[in-house]
Structure formats: structure tokens, C-alpha cells
N, C-alpha and C positions, 0 to 999 in steps of 0.2 A: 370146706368145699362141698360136703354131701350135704348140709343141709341149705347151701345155695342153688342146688339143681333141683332141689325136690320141693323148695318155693317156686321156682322159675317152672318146673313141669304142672306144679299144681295153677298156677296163673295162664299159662298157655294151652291147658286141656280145660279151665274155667271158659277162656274165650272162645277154645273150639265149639264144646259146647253149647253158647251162649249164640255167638253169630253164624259159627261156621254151619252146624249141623240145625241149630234153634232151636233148639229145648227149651218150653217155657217153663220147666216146674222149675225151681230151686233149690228143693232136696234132692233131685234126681243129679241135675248139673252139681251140688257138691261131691255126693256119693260118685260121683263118676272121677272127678277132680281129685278127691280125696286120695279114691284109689290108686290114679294114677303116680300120683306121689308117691305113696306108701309104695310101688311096687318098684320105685324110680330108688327109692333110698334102700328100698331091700337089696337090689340087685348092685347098686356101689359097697355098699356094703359085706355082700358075698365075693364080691371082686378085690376088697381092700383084705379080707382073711385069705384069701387065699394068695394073694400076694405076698403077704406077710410070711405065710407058711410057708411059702416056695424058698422064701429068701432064708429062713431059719434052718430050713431041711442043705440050704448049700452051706453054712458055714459050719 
């Protein structure tokens, strides 16, 4: 599941970029995309350990 959001954010901040805001360079609009990803997959990620922990620390 985390790495179907972090495809889907990286392709919807590709478009933003692209139409929404018009960037025309192409390493910019990835570098932006990119990041956006990486920070979409960090943050489920920090949310699925600590999850985890919460549920380890009840039983």
C-alpha cells in the first residue's frame, strides 16, 4: 500500500507541476516530484512503526 501512494503522489505532483503551476524545465518538475514521494513514503512509514510499537507496548 505504501508504495501505491508514493507512485500516485509522485504522478500528481509530476502533473501539478507540469500544468498546474508550469514548470518548464524537467529536472526541476522531477526533483520536485521526486521529493514529494520520498517524503509521502517517509511519513507512512514513520506512521506504520509507530503503530506497530503502540500495538507491541499493549500486549
Amino acid at each position: 500500500m505504501q508504495e501505491i501512494l508514493t507512485v500516485a503522489t509522485y504522478l500528481v505532483a509530476w502533473l501539478i507541476c507540469k500544468w498546474g503551476i508550469g514548470i518548464e524545465s524537467g529536472f526541476i518538475t522531477l526533483i520536485v516530484s521526486l521529493g514529494a514521494a520520498v517524503v509521502v513514503y517517509v511519513v507512512i512509514g514513520i506512521k506504520e512503526y509507530e503503530e506497530k510499537k503502540r500495538n507491541r507496548d499493549e500486549e
